[in-house]
C-alpha positions as CSV (number, residue, x, y, z in Angstrom):
1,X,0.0,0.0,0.0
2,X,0.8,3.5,-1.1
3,X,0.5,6.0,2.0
4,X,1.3,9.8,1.7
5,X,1.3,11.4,5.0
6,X,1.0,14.9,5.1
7,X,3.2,17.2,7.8
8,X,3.6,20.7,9.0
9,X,7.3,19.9,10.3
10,X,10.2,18.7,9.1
11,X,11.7,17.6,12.5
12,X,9.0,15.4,13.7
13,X,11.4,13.4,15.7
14,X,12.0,16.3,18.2
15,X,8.4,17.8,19.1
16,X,5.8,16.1,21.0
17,X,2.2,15.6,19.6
18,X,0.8,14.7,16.1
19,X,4.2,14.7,14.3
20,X,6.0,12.3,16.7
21,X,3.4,10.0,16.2
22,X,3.4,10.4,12.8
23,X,6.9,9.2,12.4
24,X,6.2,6.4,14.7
25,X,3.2,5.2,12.5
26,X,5.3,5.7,9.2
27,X,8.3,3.1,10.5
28,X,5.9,0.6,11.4
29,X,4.3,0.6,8.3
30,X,7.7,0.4,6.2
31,X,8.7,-2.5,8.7
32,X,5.5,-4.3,7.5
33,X,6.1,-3.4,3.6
34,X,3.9,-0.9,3.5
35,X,5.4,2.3,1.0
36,X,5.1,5.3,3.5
37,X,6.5,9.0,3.0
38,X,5.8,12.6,4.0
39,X,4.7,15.6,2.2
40,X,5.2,18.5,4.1
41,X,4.7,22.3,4.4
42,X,8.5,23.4,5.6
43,X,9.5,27.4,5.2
44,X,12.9,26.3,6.8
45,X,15.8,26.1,4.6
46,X,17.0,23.2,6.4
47,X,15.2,20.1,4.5
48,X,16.1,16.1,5.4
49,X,14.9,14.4,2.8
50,X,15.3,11.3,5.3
51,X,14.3,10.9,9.0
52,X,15.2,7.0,10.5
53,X,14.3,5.8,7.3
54,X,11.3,7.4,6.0
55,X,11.4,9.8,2.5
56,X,10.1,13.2,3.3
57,X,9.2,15.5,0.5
58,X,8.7,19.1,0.5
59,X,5.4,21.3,-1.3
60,X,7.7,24.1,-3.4
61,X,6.3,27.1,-2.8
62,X,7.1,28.1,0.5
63,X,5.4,31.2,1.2
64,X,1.9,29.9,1.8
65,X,0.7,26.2,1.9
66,X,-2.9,26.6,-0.3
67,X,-1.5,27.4,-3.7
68,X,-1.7,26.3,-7.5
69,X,2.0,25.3,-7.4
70,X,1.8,23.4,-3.9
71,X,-1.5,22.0,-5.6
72,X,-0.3,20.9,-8.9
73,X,3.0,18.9,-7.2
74,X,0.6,17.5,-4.7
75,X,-1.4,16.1,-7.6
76,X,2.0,15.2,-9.5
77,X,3.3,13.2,-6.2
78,X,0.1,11.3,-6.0
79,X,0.0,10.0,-9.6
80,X,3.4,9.4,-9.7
81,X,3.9,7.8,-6.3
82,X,0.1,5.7,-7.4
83,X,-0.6,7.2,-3.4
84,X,-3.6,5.0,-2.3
85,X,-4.1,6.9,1.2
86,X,-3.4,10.5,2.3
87,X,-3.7,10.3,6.1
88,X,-4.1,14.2,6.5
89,X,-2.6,14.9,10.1
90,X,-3.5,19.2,9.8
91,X,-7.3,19.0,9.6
92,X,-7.6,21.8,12.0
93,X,-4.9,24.3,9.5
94,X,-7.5,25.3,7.2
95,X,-5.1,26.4,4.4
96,X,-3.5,22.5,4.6
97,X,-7.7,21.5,4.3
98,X,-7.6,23.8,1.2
99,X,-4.9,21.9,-0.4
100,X,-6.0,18.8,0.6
101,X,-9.7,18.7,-0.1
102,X,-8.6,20.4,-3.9
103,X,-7.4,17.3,-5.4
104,X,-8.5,15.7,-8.5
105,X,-7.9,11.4,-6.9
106,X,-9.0,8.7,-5.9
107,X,-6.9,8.5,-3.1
108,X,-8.8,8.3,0.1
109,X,-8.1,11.2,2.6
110,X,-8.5,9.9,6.1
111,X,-8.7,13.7,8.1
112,X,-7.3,13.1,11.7
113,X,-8.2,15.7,14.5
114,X,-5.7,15.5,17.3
115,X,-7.5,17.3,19.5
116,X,-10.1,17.7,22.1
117,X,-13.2,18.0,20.1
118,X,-14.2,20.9,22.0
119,X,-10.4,22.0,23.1
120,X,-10.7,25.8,21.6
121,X,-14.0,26.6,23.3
122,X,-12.4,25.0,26.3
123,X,-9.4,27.1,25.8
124,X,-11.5,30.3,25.6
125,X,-13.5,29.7,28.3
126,X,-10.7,29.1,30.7
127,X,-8.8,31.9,29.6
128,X,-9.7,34.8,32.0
129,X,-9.2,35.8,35.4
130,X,-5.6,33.9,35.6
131,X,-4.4,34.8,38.9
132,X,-0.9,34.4,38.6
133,X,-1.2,36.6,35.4
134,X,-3.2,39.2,36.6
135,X,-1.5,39.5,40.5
136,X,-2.8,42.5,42.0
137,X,-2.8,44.7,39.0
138,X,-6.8,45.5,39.2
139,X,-6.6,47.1,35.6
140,X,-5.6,44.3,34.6
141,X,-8.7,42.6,35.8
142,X,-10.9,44.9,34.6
143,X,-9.4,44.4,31.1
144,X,-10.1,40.6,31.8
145,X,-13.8,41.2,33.2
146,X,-14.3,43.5,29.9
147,X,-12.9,40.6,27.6
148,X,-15.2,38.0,29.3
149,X,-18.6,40.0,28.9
150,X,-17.2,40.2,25.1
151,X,-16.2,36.7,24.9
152,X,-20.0,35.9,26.3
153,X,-22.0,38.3,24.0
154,X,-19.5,37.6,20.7
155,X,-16.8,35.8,20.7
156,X,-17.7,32.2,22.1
157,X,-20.7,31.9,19.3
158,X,-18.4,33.4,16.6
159,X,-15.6,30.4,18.0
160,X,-18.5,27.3,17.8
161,X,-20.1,28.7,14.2
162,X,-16.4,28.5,13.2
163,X,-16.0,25.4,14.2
164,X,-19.2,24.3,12.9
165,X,-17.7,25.4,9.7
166,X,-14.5,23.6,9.9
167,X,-15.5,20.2,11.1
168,X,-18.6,20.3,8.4
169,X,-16.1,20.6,6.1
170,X,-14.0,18.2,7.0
171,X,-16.3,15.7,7.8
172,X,-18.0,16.5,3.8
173,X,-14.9,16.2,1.8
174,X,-12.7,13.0,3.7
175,X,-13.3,9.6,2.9
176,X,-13.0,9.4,6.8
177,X,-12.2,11.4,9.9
178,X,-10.1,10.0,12.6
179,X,-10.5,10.9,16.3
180,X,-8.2,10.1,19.2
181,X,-11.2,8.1,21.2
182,X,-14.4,6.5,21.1
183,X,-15.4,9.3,23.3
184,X,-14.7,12.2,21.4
185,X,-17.2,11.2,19.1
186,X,-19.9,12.6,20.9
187,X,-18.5,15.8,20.8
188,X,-18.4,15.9,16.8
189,X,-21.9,15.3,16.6
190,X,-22.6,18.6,18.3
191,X,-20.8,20.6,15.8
192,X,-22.1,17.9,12.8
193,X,-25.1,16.6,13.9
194,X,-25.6,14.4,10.9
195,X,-22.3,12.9,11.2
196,X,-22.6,9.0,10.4
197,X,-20.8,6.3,12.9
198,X,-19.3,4.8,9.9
199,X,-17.6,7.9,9.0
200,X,-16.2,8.5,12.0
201,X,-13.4,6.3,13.4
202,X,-11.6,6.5,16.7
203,X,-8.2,5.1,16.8
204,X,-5.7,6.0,19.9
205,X,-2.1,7.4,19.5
206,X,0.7,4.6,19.5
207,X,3.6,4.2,21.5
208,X,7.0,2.5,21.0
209,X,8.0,-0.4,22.9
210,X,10.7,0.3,25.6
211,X,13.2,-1.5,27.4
212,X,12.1,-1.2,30.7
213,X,11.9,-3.5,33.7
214,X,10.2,-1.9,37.1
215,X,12.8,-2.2,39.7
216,X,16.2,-1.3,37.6
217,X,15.8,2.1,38.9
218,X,15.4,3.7,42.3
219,X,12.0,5.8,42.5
220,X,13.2,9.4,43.7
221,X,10.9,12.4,45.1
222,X,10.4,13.8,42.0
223,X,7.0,14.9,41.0
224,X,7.0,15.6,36.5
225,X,4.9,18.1,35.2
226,X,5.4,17.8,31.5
227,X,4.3,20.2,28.4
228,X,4.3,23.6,26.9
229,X,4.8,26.2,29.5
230,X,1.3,28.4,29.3
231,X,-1.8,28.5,30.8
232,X,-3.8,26.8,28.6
233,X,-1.8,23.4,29.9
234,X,-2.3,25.1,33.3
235,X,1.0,25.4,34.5
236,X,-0.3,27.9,37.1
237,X,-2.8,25.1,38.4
238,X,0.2,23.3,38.7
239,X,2.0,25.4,40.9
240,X,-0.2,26.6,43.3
241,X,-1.3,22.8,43.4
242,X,2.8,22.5,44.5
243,X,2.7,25.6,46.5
244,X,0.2,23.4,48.7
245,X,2.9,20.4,48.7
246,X,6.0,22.5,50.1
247,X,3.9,22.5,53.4
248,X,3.3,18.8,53.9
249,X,6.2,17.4,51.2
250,X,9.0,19.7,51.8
251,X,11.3,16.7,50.7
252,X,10.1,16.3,47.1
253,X,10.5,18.1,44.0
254,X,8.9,19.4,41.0
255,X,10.7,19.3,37.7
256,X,8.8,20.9,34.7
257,X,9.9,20.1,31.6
258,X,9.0,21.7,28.1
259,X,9.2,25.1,26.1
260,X,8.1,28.6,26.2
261,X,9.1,31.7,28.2
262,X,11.4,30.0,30.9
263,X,12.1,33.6,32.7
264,X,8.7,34.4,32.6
265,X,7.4,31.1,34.7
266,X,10.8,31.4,36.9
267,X,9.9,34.6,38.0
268,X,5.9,33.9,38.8
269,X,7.9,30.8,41.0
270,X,9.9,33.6,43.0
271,X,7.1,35.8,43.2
272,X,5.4,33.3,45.0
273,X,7.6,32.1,46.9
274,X,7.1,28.5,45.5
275,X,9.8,26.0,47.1
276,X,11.5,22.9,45.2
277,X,10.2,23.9,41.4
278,X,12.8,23.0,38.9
279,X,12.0,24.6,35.1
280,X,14.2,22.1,33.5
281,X,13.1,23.4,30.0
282,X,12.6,21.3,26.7
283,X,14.4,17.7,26.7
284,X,14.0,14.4,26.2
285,X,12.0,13.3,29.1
286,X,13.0,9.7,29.4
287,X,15.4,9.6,31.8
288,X,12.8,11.6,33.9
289,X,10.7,9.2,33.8
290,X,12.4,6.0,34.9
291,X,13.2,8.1,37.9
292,X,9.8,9.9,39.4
293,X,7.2,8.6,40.8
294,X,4.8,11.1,39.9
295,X,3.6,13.2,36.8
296,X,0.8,15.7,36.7
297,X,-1.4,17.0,34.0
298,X,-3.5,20.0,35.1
299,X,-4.3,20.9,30.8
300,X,-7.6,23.0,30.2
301,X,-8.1,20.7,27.1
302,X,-6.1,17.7,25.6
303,X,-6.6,15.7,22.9
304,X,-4.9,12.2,24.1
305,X,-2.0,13.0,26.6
306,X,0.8,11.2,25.1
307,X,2.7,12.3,28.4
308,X,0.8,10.5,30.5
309,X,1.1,7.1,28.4
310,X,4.8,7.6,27.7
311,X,5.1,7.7,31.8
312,X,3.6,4.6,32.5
313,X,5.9,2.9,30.2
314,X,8.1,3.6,32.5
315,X,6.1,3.1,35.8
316,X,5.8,7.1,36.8
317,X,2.1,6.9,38.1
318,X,0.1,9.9,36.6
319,X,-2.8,12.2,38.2
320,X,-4.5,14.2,35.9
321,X,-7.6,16.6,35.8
322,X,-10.8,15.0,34.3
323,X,-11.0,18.5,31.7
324,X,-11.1,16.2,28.1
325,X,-12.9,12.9,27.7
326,X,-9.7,10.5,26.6
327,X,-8.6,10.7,29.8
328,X,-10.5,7.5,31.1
329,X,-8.7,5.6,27.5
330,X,-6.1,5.9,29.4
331,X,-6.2,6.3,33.6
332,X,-8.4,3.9,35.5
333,X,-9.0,5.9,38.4
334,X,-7.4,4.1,41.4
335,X,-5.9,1.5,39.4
336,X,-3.2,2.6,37.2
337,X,-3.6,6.7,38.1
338,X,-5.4,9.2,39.8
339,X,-8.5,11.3,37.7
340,X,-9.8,14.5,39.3
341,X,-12.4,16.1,38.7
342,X,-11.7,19.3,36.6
343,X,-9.8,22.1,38.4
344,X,-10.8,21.1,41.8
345,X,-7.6,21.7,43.3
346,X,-8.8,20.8,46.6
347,X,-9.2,17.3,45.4
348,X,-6.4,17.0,43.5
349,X,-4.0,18.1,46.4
350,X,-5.7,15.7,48.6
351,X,-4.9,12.5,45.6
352,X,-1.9,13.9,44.9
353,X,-0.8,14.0,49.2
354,X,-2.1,10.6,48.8
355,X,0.3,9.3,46.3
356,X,3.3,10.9,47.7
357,X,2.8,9.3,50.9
358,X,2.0,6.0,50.2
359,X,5.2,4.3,48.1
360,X,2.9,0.8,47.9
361,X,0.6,2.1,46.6
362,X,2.5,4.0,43.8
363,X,3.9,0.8,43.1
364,X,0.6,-0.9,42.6
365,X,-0.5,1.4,40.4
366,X,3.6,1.6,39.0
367,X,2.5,-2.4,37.7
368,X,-0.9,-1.4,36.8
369,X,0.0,1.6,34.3
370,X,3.0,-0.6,32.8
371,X,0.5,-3.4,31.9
372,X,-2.4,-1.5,30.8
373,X,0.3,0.9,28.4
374,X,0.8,-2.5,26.2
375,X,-2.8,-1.8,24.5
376,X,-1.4,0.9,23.3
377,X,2.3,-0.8,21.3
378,X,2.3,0.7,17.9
379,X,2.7,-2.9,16.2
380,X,-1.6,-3.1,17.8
381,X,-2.0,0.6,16.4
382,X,-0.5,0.8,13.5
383,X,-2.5,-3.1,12.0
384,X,-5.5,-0.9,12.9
385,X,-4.9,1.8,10.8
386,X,-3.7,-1.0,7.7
387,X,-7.1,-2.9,8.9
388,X,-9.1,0.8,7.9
389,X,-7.2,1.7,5.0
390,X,-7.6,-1.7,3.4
391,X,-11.6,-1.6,4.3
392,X,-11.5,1.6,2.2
């Protein structure tokens, strides 16, 4: 089989998210025969035409991705390459949709959303009245109290007719569209309320095999909190969640890994006065994980929470706010992780005190999460995705 995917990277390898995954799908595929490359939107000068094996191509014209010369080589590739499947892994970047849903084949495009349904509403919603953003400055919550009667009155109806819009069209001109879950499903049919269950296919993001036994490391006070450094993955929720450790845990640490504005988080640490809270900054978190015991997600919105899986791999037990539905794909509450009910911090201090305290039971759940993770192996995945492209 002939699969084209298409990429708004060209380093996949190094981010997190949709284009890791990608790249993990791809080698799979070759491993089982399968002809897999990328076609991808890259302004960067630096272009590898190979990443661990697989092709990668590039559209020409790099100013903008929707354009009759990107168009035309897109055709050329697929009737030269005979490209049975495009899996289209930008379904939310409406110019890549333009390009996309513009060809003359009869290729099958399989649209994948990697998010939350819902996650820019969610976003949105949970975007005012930030504490550790505004501080004391009361203009600046005023500003925030005038944006919120704005976002009410206009903005959140402009965001869900938008998005009414984009999924309609999505859903009209794929042979398919993937979501992450079963459970996001649902939440499509509130924006296409026609949508048709064959249509609609949920398939959850794969994960590599490790070599990893539980017990060849020492578990060490170290509580992960992993992602982009903002408030939208609720980095602030995270801290005054910690701030509320240093009193009972003044032995364990935090390490926060990922990018954005390092200065700007370390100084909202030492403003207040929060003990014991590393930024480590963007790495590979492997090494991390063999050696915590704990990782937190405090995210607004998700779409799968590759960070949460890749811990258990490794036996770092994860507690995680119940703010996106594929949360439960992944934690069994009390088995393998902790759920909390969204942004109750209350809660989530009290299961979080709970872990820290009790190393048995972390290494209950330690077993639990490395077991259950094995669902997830991308040999399982990836013969799923051959299984719906060959039904096509």
């Amino acid at each position: 089989m002939n699969i084209l995917i298409t990429s708004y990277d060209m380093n996949p390898q190094y981010v997190f998210g949709d284009k890791r995954v990608s790249l993990t799908l791809a080698k799979e595929w070759k491993r089982r025969g399968h002809n897999v490359f990328f076609l991808c939107y890259c302004p960067s000068s630096c272009r590898l035409k190979e990443v661990e094996g697989i092709e990668f191509m590039f559209l020409p014209d790099n100013d903008m991705v929707f354009s009759d010369k990107n168009l035309s080589f897109f055709q050329h590739v697929i009737e030269t390459r005979k490209v049975q499947i495009i899996l289209h892994q930008h379904a939310k970047i409406e110019s890549f949709n333009n390009l996309c849903f513009a060809l003359d084949t009869k290729a099958k495009i399989i649209s994948v959303i990697h998010f939350d349904i819902e996650h820019e509403e969610k976003v949105l919603a949970h975007f005012f009245f930030a504490k550790m953003r505004n501080g004391k400055n009361i203009i600046k919550w005023l500003l925030d109290l005038i944006r919120y009667f704005k976002y009410l009155i206009y903005t959140k109806r402009e965001v869900n007719l938008r998005l009414k819009q984009l999924y309609t069209e999505i859903y009209l001109k794929s042979n398919k569209v993937a979501l992450l879950s079963d459970s996001f499903k649902e939440s499509f049919v509130k924006y296409v309320d026609y949508a048709d269950a064959e249509k609609l296919i949920a398939i959850n993001n794969p994960v590599l095999p490790i070599p990893f036994k539980d017990g060849e490391v020492s578990r060490e006070k170290i509580v992960l909190w992993i992602g982009r450094l903002g408030y939208e993955k609720g980095l602030d929720k995270m801290l005054f969640i910690w701030k509320e450790m240093n009193r009972s845990h003044p032995d364990w640490q935090l390490k926060i890994l990922g990018s954005g504005d390092w200065k700007y988080w370390n100084e909202i640490i030492s403003r207040y006065n929060i003990q014991n809270a590393e930024i480590v900054g963007f790495c590979n978190p492997s090494d991390y994980y063999a050696k915590a015991s704990v990782i937190c997600m405090t995210s607004v919105a998700e779409g799968w929470g590759m960070v949460l899986v890749e811990a258990q791999q490794y036996g770092c037990v994860p507690i995680a706010y119940r703010s996106y539905a594929a949360l439960d794909d992944i934690i069994t509450d009390g088995e393998n992780g902790f759920c909390v009910k969204a942004f109750d911090q209350k809660e989530y201090v009290k299961k979080l005190r709970k872990l820290m305290d009790d190393s048995e039971l972390r290494h209950r759940m330690s077993i639990s999460g490395i077991k259950s993770v094995e669902r997830y192996n991308v040999e399982k995945i990836a013969a799923i995705w051959i299984d719906s492209f060959e039904r096509m």
